[in-house]
N, C-alpha and C positions, 0 to 999 in steps of 0.2 A: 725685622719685619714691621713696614707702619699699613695700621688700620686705614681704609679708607669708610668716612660714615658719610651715609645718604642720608640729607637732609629735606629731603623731600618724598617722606614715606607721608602720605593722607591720613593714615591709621595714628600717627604717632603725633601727626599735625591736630589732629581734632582732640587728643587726651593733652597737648598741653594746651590748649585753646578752652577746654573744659572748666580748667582750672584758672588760667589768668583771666578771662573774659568774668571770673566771679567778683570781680575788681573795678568792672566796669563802670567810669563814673571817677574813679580818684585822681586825686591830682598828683604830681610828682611831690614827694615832699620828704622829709625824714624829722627824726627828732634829737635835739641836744641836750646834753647832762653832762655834769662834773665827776670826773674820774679821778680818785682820790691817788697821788705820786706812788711809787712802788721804792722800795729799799734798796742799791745793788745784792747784786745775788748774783754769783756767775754760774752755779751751780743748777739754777733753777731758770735760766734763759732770762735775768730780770734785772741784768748793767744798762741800765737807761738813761739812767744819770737826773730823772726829774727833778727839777725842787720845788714845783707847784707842781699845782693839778691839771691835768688834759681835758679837753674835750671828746666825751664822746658823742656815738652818730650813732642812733637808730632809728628803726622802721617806723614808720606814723599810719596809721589808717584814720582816715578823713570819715569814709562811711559810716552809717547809720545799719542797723542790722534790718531796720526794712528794704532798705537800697541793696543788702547782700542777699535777703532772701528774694529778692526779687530779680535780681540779676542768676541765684539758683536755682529758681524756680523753670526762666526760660532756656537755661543751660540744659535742665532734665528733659525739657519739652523735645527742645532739640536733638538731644541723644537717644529721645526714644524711653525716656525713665518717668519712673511716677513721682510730680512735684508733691514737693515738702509744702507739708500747711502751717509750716511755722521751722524758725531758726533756733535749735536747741542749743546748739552751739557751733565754733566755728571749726568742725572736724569734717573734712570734707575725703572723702573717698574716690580714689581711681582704682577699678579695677583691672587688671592684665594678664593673660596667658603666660602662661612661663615660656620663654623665648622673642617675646613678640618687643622686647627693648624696652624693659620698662626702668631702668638704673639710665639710661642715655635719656627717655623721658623728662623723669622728673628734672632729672640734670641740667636739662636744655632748658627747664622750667622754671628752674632759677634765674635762670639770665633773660625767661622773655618777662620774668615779674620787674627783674630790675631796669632793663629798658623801656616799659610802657608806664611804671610806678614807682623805680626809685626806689626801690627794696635793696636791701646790702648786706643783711645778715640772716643766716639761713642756718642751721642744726639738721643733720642726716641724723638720727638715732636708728640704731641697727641691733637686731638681738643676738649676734656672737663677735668674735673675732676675729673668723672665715670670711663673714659677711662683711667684715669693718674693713679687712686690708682687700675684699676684691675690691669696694667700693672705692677706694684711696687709688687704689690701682687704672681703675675705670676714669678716675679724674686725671691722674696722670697721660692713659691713654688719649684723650679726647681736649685735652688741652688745648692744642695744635687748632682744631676744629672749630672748636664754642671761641677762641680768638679770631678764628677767621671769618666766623658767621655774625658777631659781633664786634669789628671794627676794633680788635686787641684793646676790646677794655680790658683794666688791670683786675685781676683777680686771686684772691689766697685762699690755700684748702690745706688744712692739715687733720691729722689723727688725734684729739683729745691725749695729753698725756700729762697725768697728777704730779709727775717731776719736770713740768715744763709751764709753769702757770702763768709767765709770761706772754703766752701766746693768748689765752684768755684775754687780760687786758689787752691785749693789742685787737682782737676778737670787736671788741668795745669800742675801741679811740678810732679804728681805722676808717678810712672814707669810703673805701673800694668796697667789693664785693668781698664777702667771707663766708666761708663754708667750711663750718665743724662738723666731724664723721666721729660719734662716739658710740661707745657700745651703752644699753641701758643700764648694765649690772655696775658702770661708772659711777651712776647718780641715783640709783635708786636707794640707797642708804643714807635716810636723816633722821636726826634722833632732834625731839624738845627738849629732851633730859639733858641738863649741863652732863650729868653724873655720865651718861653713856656717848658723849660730845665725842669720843674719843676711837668710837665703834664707826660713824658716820663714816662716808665717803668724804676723800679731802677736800671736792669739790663745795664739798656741804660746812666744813668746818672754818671757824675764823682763822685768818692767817698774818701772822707777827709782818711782815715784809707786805701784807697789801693794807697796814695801817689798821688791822684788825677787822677785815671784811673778810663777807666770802666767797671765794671764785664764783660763787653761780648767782651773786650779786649782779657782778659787773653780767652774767649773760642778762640776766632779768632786763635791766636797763636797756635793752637792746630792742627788746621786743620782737624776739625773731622769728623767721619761719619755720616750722618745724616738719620736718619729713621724714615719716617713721616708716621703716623699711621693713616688710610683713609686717604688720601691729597682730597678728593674730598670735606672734612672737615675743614681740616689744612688749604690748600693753595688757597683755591675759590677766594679771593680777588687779589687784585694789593699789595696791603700793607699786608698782610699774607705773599705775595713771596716773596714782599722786605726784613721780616723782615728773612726769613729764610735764604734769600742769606749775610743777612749780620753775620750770623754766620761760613760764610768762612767754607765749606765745602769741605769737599776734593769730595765727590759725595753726592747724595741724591738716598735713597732707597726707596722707594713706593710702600706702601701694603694694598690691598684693596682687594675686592668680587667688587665693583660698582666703578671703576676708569671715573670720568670723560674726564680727560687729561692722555694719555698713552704714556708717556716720554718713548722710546727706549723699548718696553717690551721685556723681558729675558724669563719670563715664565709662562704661561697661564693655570691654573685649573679651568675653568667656571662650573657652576652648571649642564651643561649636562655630560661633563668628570667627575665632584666628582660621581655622581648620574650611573654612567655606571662602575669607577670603583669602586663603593656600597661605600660606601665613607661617603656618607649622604643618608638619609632616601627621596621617593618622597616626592613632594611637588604638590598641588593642588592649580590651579589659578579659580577663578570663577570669571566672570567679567559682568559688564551691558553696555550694548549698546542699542543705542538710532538708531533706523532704520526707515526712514521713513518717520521722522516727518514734512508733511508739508502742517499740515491740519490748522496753522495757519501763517499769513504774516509777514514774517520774515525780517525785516529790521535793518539795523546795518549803522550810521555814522561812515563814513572811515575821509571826512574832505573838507573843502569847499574852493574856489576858489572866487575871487573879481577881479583877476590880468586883465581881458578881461571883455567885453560885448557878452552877460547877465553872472552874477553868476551863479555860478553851483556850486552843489555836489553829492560830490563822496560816493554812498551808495553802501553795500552788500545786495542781494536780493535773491533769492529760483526763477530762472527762467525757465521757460518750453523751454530744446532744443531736437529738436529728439526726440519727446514723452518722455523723462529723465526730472526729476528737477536736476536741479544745479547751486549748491552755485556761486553765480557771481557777479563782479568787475561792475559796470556801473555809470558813469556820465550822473545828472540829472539836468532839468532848472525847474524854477519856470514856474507851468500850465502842468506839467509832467504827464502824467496817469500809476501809475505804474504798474495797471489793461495790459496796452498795452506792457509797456516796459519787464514783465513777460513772455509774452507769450498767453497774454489772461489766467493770473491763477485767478479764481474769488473772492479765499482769498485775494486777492489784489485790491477788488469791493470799491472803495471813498477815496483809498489815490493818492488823486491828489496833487500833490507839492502845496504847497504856496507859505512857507515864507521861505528864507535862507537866514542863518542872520550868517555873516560872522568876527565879533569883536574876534579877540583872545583868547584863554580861557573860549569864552560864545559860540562856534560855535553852530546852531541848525538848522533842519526843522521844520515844519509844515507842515499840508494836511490841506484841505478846506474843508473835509465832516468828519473827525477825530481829538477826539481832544487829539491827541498822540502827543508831542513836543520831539522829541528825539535829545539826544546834542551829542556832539562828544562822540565815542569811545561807546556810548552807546547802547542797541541794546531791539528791541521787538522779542515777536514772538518764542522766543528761551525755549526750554526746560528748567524749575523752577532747580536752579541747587539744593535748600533744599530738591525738591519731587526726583530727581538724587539718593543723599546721603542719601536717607531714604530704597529709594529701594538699594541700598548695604547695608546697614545695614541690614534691613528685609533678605536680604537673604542672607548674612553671619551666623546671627544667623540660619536659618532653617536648612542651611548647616550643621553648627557646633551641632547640637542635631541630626539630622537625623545620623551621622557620629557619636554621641556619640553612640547610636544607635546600631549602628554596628560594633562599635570595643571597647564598654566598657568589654563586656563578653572575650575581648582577651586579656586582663589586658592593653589595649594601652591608652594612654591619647590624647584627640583633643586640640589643642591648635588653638583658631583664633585671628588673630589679626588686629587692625584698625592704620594705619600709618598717621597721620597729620603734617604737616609743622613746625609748632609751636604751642606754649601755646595760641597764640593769636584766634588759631580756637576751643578751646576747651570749652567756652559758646556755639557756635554754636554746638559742633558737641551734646553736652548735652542735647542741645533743640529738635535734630534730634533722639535721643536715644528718648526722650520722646514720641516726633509724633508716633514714632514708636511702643512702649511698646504695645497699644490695639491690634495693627494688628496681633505681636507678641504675645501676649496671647491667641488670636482666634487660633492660628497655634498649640499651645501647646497645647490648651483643645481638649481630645478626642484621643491623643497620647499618646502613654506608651514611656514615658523615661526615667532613669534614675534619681536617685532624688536630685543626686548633681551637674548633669546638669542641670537641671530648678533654681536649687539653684543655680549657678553662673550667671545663667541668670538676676536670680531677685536682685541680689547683684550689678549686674553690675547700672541695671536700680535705685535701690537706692539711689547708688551714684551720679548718673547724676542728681536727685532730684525728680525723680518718683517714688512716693508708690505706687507699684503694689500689690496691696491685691487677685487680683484674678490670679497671675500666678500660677501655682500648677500641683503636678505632676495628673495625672488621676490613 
């Protein structure tokens, strides 16, 4: 099957116009540097045979940072964004709906930097390996395309690989266009300490066969473009930014749908403009909410005091103001009635302070008629967050069959989906699937659905490790 890409989407035309038009004003140029010979190695892609040293070819920017802010400034005007009153640095931000092509963007982006500017080397930094080979993938795909749209200039893209470091220096020497796809967790390891030289990423470490430099030398000397793929992914840490700043960037470009940090943004498609101009298909939000709840006494250690006479702490409480409950700040002593300090709320009938016990690390109260010990940071009273996450589940699925439902007979597919933090929630979230499975069978039975929706249903529950014998279509 070959793809065929429309290169005349408006939307997609204006985000890479956002970005190269911040350019505007330079001349074509690049820069040269002496690339120190490499050793054969056949092993490591590095039979070259040099006996001096090469030329290499990097990026040059000509501009002055008033000429870029100022070419950002009218870039924002025109997208409809609020201009920057000063150039912080050169990170510049695209935002994009997920679906609306944003890996064929920046992609095309490359090549109209290097036809209007002369730019040749370019770094994709991506925050997994999923991410690393679609993107590899995507060059591959579109190959065909960016050659045809571009008069078959010559072009190289490979995958960062630390037993291939040959392709690094070539990365350096070559004339053509180059595009590295690496993942962050490559490079984000460098140590000062000779002593832990040995822990670093190999990228980071000097190497016998490049004459005692180190791979991310030869990128430095390049001055490349950098295009970090989600940075809300790539760049979340202190040492993530470091490492990206030490690959001596001439800018960084940032491309996301969920930007945490919005370095100078150029150009904004959020999911109500893809969705308006039909762009992407709606999207339906169903949510739970906890209204209400305070029909039991709610108390939360905030953190205790010793410094004065008497000790106190500082607890969260459900307090009656203005006929209103609300959530409230108060400092309490031992002999406290929280009965009074409420508002007269009666769910709060026998917790009289005790004991506050003030040792570092071990902070707690006590009551005298309750034998609840709550220690810091801890809290009662609060909505079961397992019975929370059961009722979304419960009714994600009801959602998702009732919606089969009604749009299986229109050939449409329901996709639902459950987004978790990590691997680390997913015993939990399995045991919640299971709670749940009964509720969820009473829901089915007696409903006509679809019978490869009930069948994804009981597939799903399966695998969490519940044999559902009785889910079935009616």
């Amino acid at each position: 099957m070959k793809f065929q890409f429309d290169a005349e989407l408006d939307y997609q035309r204006e985000a890479i116009d956002a970005v190269t038009d911040l350019f505007e004003g330079q001349e074509i140029c690049s820069t040269n540097f002496t690339v120190a010979p490499l050793k054969d190695d056949p092993q490591m892609g590095l039979s070259l045979g040099q006996s001096s040293g090469d030329l290499g070819m990097g990026n040059r920017l000509r501009l002055l940072d008033e000429d870029l802010l100022e070419n950002l400034q009218a870039i924002q005007l025109r997208n409809g964004l609020a201009p920057a009153s000063e150039l912080a640095s050169r990170d510049f931000t695209v935002e994009m709906e997920t679906g609306t092509g944003k890996t064929y963007v920046y992609l095309r982006t490359l090549f109209e930097l290097n036809q209007r500017y002369g730019f040749t080397k370019f770094i994709i930094v991506v925050p997994s390996v999923a991410i690393k080979e679609g993107v590899y993938k995507s060059l591959q795909m579109t190959e065909p395309h960016f050659k045809g749209l571009y008069d078959n200039t010559p072009f190289d893209y490979f995958v960062y690989d630390s037993q291939k470091l040959g392709q690094v220096r070539n990365f350096a020497t070559s004339d053509t266009i180059q595009i590295m796809v690496i993942n962050i967790d490559a490079f984000r390891k460098s140590f000062d300490d000779p002593d832990k030289a040995d822990k670093a990423n190999i990228i980071h470490r000097p190497h016998d066969r490049m004459t005692g430099n180190k791979p991310i030398e030869f990128i430095q000397a390049t001055h490349p473009v950098v295009i970090i793929d989600e940075p809300q992914s790539v760049a979340n840490t202190e040492k993530s930014r470091e490492a990206i700043a030490q690959l001596n960037p001439l800018c960084t470009l940032r491309y996301s749908a969920t930007h945490l940090d919005k370095h100078h943004m150029v150009y904004r498609l959020d999911s109500i403009d893809a969705y308006e101009r039909k762009l992407v298909k709606q999207i339906e939000v169903t949510g739970v909410e906890v209204r209400d709840s305070h029909n039991k006494a709610y108390i939360k250690l905030l953190q205790t005091d010793n410094r004065n006479s008497p000790i106190r702490a500082q607890v969260e409480i459900d307090a009656l103001q203005k006929g209103l409950v609300k959530r409230k700040k108060k400092w309490v002593r031992s002999g406290e009635d929280l009965l009074d300090t409420t508002g007269g709320r009666t769910v709060y009938d026998g917790y009289i302070v005790d004991d506050i016990y003030c040792e570092p690390d071990n902070e707690y109260i006590s009551f005298t008629s309750k034998p609840e010990v709550i220690r810091r940071g801890e809290v009662i009273g609060q909505v079961n967050e397992d019975e929370y996450k059961r009722l979304q589940i419960r009714k994600t699925i009801e959602e998702h069959l009732d919606k089969e439902l009604q749009l299986t007979p229109m050939g449409i597919k329901v996709l639902s989906l459950f987004f978790h933090r990590s691997r680390g929630q997913l015993p939990r979230l399995r045991r919640r699937w299971r709670a749940t499975a009964r509720q969820v069978r009473a829901y089915v039975r007696g409903r006509v659905y679809p019978r490869r929706a009930v069948a994804e249903v009981s597939i799903a529950f399966r695998r969490s490790g519940y044999r559902d014998r009785g889910t079935r279509r009616s």
